[in-house]
C-alpha positions as MATLAB code, in Angstrom:
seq = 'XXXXXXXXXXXXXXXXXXXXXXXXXXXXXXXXXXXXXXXXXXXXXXXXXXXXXXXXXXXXXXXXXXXXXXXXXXXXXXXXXXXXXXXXXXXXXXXXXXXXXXXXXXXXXXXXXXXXXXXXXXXXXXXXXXXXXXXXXXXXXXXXXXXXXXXXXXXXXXXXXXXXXXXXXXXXXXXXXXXXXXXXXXXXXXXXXXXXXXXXXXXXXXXXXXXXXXXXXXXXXXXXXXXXXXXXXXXXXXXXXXX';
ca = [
      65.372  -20.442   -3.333;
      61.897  -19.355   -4.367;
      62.416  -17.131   -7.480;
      59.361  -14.558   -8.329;
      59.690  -13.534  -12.256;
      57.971  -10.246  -13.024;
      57.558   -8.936  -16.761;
      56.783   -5.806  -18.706;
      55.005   -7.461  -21.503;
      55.137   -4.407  -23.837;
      58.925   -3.878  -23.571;
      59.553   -7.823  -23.419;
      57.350   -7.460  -26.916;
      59.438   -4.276  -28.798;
      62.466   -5.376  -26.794;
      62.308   -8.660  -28.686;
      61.414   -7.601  -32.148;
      64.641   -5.246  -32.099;
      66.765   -7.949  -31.564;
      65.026  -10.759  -33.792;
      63.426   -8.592  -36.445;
      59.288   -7.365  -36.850;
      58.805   -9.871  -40.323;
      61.414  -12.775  -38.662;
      59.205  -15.525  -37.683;
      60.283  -17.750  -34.506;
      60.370  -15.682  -31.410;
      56.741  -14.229  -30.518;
      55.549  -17.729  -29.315;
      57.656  -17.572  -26.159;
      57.353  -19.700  -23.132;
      58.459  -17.337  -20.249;
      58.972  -19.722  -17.575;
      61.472  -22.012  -19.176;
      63.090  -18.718  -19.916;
      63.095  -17.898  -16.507;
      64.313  -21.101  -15.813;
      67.303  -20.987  -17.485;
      68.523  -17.829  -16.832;
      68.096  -18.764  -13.163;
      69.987  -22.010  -13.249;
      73.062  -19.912  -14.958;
      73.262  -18.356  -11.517;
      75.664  -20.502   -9.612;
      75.221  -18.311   -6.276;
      71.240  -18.561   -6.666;
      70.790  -22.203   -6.492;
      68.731  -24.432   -6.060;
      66.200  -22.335   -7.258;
      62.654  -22.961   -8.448;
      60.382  -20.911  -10.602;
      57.627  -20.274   -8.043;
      55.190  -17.629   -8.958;
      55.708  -15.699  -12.697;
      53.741  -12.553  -13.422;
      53.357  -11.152  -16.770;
      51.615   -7.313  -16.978;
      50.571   -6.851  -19.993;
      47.327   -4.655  -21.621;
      45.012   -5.862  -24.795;
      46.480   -4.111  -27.583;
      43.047   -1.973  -29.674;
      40.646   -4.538  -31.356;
      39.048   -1.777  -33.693;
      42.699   -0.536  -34.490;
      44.251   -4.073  -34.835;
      41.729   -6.622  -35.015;
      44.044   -9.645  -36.324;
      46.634   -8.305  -33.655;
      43.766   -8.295  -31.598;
      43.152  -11.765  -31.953;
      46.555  -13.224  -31.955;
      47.492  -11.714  -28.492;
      44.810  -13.087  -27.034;
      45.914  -16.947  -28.078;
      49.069  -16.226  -27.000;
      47.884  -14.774  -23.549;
      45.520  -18.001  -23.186;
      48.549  -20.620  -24.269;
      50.958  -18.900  -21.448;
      48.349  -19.322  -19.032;
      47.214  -23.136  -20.311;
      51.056  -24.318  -20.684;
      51.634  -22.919  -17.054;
      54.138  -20.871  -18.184;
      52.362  -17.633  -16.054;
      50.919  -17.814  -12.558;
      48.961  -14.680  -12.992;
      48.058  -12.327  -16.330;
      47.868   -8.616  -14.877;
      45.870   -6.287  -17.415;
      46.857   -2.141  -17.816;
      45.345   -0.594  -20.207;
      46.034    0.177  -23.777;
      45.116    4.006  -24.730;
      44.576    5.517  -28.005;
      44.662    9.285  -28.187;
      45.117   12.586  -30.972;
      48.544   14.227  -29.608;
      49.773   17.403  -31.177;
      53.553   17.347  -31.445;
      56.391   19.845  -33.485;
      57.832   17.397  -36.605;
      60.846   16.762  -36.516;
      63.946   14.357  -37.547;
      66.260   11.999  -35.534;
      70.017   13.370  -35.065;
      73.128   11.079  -35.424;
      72.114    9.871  -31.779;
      68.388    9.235  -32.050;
      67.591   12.546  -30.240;
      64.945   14.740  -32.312;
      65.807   17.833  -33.755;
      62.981   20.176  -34.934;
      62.205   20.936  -38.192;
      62.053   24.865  -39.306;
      60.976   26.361  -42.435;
      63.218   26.944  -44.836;
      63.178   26.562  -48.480;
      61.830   23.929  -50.589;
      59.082   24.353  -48.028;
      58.354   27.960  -46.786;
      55.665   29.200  -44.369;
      54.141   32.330  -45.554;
      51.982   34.684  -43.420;
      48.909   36.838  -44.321;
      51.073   39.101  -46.628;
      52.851   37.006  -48.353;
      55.774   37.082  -46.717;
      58.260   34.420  -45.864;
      58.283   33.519  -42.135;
      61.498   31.817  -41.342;
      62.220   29.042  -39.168;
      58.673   28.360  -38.328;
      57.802   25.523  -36.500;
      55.807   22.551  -38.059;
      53.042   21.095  -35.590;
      51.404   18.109  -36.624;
      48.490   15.656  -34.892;
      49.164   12.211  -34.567;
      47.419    8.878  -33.542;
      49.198    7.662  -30.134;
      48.389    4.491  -28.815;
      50.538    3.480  -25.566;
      50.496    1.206  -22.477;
      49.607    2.527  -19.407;
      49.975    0.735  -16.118;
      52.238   -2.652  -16.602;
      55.093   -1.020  -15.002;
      53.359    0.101  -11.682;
      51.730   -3.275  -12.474;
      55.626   -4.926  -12.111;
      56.400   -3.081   -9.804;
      53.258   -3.724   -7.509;
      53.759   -7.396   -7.468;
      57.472   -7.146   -7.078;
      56.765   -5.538   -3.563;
      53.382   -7.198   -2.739;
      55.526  -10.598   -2.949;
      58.344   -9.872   -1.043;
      57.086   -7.703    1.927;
      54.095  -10.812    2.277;
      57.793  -13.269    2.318;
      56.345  -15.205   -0.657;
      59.713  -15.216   -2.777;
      63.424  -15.289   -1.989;
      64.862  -13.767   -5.170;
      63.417  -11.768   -8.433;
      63.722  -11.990  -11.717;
      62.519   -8.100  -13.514;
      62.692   -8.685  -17.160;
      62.260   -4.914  -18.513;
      64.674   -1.796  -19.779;
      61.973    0.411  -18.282;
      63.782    3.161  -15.871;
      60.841    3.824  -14.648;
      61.190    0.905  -12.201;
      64.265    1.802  -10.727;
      63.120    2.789   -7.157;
      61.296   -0.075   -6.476;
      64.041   -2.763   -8.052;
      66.297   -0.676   -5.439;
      64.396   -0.886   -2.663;
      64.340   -4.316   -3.801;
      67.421   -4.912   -3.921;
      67.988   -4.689   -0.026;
      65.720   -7.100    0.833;
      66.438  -10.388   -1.778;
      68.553  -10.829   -4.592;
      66.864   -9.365   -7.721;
      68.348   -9.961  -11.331;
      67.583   -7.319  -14.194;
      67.003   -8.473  -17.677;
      66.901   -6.220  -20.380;
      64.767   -7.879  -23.268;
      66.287   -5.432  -25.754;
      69.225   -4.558  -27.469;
      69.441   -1.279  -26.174;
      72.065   -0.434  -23.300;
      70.700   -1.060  -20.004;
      68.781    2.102  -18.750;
      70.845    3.874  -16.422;
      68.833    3.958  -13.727;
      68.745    0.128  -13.411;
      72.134   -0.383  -13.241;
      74.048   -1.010   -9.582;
      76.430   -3.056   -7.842;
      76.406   -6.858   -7.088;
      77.204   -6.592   -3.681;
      74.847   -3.655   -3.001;
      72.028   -4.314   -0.248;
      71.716   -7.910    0.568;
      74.068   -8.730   -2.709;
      73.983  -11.369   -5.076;
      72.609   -9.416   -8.012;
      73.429   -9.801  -11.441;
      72.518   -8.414  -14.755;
      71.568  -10.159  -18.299;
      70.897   -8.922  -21.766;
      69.003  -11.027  -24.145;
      69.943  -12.694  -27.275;
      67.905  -13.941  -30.372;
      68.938  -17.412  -29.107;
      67.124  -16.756  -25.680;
      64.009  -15.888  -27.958;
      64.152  -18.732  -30.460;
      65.248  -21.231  -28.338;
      62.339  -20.808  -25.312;
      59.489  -21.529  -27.517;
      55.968  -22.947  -26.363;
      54.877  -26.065  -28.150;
      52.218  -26.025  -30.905;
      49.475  -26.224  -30.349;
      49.040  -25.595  -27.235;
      45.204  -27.166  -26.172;
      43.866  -25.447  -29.032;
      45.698  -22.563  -29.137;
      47.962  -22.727  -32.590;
      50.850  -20.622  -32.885;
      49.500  -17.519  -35.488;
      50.959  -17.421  -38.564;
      54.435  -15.722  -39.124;
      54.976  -16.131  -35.244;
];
């Protein structure tokens, strides 16, 4: 069974540092097709299965915001590709825009909730006056991803419509891709991994048996992290410091 892996590199990325921790050292170094391997070889209806093509979308993050970051995603990128732990690097794009936005505060459930004016901090008008429950709008730097999910999603199709794989790995918690993991569902066996330790988004969710069946499910641990490490160095690509 010819198993295609496809992965969101930004939500792998966050997804990861929620479960393992930003300052932990260990996990950032991580070889995705020994991963992929394992989690494939857990699947008892799957097998024999080989690793045959693994795509990882990614974008290069800002060098003049984050030079050293900068720098240490692009030895990583170059040791996946030189350890043969990708088949192909797709690139998005990494935008950084001013965005106007009302402040506000996270409720109980992470949901934001605006903040008014109201006393210790009052808006006043022209006369003096107080103007009550006025609404705060601030500008902030925003620097996003743009285009690894359509990226995913792209080579997800592309690779089973041209009858290049047999099953699918999708390692993302992005809802987003929830049409095309459906549609891909009725044509091979496609398992959903959520790199984070958020619930699975909704819209990824389904049944087993649904389309041409054999679908599973997986959430990933720190041990799935720590333990699927690339060596170091790889060529001469050395792992970057607190990694």
């Amino acid at each position: 069974m010819r198993i295609g892996v496809y992965v969101d590199g930004f939500n792998l990325y966050y997804g990861a540092r929620g479960v393992c921790g930003r300052g932990t050292a260990g996990w950032r170094w991580l070889a995705i097709r020994s991963l992929a391997q394992t989690i494939a070889a857990a699947r008892l209806n799957w097998q024999p299965t080989t690793i045959d093509r693994v795509v990882y979308c990614t974008a290069r993050i800002s060098k003049a915001d984050n030079a050293s970051g900068y720098k240490d995603q692009g030895t990583y990128i170059k040791a996946l590709t030189e350890s043969g732990n990708t088949d192909l690097i797709e690139f998005g794009n990494y935008v950084s825009r001013v965005k106007t936005a009302p402040l506000a505060i996270e409720d109980s459930k992470g949901r934001p909730v605006l903040v008014l004016s109201q006393w210790p901090v009052m808006v006043k008008n022209s006369a003096d006056q107080n103007v009550n429950n006025a609404r705060f709008i601030v500008s902030h730097a925003r620097r996003e991803e743009k285009g690894s999910d359509v990226n995913v999603a792209s080579h997800l199709l592309i690779d089973i419509f041209s009858n290049s794989i047999d099953g699918a790995i999708v390692i993302s918690n992005d809802s987003d891709l929830a049409f095309p993991v459906s549609q891909a569902r009725k044509r091979i066996p496609v398992g959903v991994v959520n790199p984070s330790s958020n619930v699975l988004a909704a819209k990824l969710a389904g049944t087993a048996g649904e389309g041409v069946g054999r679908h599973f499910w997986r959430q990933l641990v720190k041990a799935d992290f720590t333990g699927h490490q690339l060596p170091d160095p790889v060529g001469t690509n050395v792992r970057p410091v607190g990694w």
